[in-house]
C-alpha positions as CSV (number, residue, x, y, z in Angstrom):
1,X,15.2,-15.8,7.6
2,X,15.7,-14.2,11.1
3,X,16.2,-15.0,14.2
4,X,13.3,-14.3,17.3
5,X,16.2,-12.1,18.6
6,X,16.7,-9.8,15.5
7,X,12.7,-9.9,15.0
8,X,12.5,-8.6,18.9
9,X,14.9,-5.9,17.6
10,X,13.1,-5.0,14.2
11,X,10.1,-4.5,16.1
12,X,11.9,-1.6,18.4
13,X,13.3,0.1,15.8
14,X,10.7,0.0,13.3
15,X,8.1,1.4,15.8
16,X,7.2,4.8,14.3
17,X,8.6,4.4,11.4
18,X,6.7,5.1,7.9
19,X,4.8,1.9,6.6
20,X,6.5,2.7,3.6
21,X,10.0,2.8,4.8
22,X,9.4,-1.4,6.3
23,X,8.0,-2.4,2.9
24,X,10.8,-1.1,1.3
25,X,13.1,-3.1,3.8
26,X,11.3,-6.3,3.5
27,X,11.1,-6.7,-0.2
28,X,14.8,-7.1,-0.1
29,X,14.4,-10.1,2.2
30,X,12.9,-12.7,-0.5
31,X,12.1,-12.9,-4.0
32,X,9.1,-15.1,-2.5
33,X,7.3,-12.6,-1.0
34,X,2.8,-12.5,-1.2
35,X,0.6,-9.8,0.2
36,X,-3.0,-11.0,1.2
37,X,-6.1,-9.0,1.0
38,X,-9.4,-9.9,2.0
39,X,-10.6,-6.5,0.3
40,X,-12.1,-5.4,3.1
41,X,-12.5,-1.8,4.8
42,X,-9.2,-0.5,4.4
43,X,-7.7,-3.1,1.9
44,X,-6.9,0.2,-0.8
45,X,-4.1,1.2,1.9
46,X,-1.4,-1.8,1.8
47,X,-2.2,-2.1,-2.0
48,X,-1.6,1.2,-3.0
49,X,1.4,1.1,-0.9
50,X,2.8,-1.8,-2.8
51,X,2.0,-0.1,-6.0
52,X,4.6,2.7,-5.3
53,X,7.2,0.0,-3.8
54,X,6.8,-3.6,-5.1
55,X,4.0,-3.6,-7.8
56,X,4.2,-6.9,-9.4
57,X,3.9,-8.9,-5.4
58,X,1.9,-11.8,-5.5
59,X,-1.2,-10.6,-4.4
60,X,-3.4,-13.7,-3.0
61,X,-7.4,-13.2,-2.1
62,X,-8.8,-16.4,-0.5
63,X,-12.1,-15.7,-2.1
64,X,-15.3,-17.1,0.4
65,X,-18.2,-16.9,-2.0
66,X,-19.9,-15.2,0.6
67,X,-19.0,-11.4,0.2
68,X,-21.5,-8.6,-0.5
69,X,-21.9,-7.1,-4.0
70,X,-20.0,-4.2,-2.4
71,X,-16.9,-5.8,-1.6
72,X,-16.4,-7.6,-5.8
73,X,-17.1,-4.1,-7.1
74,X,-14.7,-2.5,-4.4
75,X,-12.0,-5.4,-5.5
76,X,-12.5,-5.1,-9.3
77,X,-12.0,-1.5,-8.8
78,X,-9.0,-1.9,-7.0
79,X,-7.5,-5.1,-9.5
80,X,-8.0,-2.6,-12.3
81,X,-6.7,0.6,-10.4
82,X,-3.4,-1.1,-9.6
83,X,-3.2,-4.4,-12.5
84,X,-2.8,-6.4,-9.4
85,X,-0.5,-9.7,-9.9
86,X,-4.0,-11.0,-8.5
87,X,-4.2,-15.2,-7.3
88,X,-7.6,-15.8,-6.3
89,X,-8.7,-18.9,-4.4
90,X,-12.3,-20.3,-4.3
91,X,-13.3,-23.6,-1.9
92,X,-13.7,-26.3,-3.6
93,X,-17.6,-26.9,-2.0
94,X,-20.1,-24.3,-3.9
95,X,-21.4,-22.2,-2.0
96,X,-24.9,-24.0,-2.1
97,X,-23.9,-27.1,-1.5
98,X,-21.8,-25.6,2.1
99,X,-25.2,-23.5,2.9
100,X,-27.2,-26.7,2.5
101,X,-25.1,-28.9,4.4
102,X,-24.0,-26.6,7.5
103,X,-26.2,-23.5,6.8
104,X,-24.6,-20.4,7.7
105,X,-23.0,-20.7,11.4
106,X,-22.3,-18.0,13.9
107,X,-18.4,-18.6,15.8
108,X,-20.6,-20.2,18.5
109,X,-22.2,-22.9,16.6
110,X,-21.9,-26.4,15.5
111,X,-20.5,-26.5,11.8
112,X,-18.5,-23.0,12.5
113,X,-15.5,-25.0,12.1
114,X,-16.0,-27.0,9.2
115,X,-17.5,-23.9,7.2
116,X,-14.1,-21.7,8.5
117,X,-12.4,-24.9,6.8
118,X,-14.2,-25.1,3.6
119,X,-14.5,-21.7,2.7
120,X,-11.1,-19.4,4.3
121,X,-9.0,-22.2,5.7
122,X,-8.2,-24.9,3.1
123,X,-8.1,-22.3,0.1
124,X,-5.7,-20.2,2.2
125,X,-3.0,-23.7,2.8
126,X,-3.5,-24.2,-1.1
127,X,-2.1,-20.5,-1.5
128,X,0.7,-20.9,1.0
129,X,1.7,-24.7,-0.8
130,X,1.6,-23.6,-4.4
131,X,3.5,-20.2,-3.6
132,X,6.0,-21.4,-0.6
133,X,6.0,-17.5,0.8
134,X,9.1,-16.6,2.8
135,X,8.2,-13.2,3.1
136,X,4.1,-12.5,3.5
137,X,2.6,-8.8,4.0
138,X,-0.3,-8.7,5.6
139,X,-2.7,-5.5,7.2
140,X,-3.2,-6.7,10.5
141,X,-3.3,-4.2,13.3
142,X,-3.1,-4.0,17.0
143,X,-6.3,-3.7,19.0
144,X,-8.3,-5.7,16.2
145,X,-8.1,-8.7,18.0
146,X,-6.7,-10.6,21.1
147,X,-4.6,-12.3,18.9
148,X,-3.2,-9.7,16.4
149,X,-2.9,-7.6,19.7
150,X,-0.6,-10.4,20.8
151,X,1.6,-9.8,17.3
152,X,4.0,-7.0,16.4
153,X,5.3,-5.3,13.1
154,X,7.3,-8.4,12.1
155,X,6.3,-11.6,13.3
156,X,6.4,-15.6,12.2
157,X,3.6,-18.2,11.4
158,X,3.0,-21.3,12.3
159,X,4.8,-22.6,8.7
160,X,8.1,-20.3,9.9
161,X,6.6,-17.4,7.6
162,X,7.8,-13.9,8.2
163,X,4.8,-12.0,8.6
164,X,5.4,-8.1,8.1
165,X,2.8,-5.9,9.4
166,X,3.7,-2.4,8.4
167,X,0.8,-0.6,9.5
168,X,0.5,-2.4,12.5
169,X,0.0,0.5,15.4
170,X,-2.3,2.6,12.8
171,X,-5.7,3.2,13.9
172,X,-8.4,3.9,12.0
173,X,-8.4,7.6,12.1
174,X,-4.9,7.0,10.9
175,X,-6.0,4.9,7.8
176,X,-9.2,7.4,7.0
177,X,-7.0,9.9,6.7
178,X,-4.4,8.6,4.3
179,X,-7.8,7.2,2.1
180,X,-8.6,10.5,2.6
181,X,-5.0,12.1,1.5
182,X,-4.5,9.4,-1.2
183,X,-8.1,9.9,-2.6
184,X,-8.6,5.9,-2.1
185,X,-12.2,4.5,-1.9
186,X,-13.1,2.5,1.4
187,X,-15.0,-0.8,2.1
188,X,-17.3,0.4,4.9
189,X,-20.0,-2.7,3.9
190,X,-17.1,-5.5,4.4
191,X,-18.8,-8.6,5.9
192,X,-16.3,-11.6,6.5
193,X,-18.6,-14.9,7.1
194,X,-16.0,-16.6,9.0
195,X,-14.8,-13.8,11.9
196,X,-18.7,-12.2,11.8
197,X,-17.5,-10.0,14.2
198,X,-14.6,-7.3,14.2
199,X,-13.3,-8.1,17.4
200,X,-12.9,-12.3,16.1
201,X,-10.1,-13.9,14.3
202,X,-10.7,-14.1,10.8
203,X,-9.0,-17.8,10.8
204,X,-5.9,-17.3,8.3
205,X,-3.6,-15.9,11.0
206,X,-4.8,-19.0,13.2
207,X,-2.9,-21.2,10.9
């Protein structure tokens, strides 16, 4: 795909440039190409992006079982707004059984692991084995934690996966205003049961 030298001098150029402008570029990499969404607080930006660029992507939503009511009618809005090309993956433990076997653990307690496994982890590796991604779009952003702050516009998995992060050095004031500018509806309710926290990993860019 490319080289860590050429991704070192992507990065540099692509700084500044319009989130549009990189999509548009990276489409033309691979014909296997995803976007994930988690459909959280400013998931209606990359989407409606993609609408205008790329509109039949892969879209994949590693679905916990655990989000509010919020987030499914912010989703089902958002499937139906854009006819997403929509792959949704479930865990294969209900969420009953998972909540009586480990509960619901915090980052800092036993079972944290196994329930980041069961209900993010192992449905995200089915999604990356059944659609072999050489190209995946993602929203990550600098600042949102150590570890995406350690990331850039373009960078590779642990599989060798391009990762393209066009809105990577947007803030949030950034994003509010193109919802605002785009009249795009916002998740402000989005709970992730894995990451609990906003400054924690979420777990799929772990892998």
């Amino acid at each position: 795909m490319l080289t860590d030298k050429q991704i070192s001098s992507f990065n540099k150029q692509f700084r500044g440039i319009p989130p549009e402008e990189i999509i548009a570029w990276a489409v033309n990499l691979s014909k296997q190409r995803i976007v994930t969404t988690s459909f959280g607080k400013y998931s209606a930006v990359l989407l409606s992006t993609f609408q205008r660029i790329d509109p039949m992507v892969n879209v994949i939503w590693c679905d916990t079982g655990f989000n509010l009511p919020e987030t499914y009618d912010h989703a089902q809005y958002l499937i139906e707004k854009y006819n997403l090309n929509l792959y949704t993956y479930v865990p294969k433990e209900t969420r009953a059984s998972t909540e009586h076997r480990l509960g619901f653990p915090t980052a800092d307690e036993p079972g944290h692991k196994e329930f980041s496994e069961i209900v993010k982890l192992e449905p995200f590796r089915r999604a990356l084995l059944e659609h072999q991604p050489e190209v995946w779009f993602t929203n990550i952003r600098v600042r949102q934690t150590a570890l995406r702050s350690s990331k850039d516009i373009l960078s590779l998995s642990n599989e060798g996966i391009l990762k393209v992060s066009p809105f990577y050095y947007w803030t949030d004031d950034d994003l509010d205003a193109y919802l605002e500018a785009y009249e795009l509806p916002k998740n402000s309710t989005y709970f992730d049961p894995v990451k609990a926290l906003e400054s924690r990993e979420c777990g799929i860019h772990l892998e």
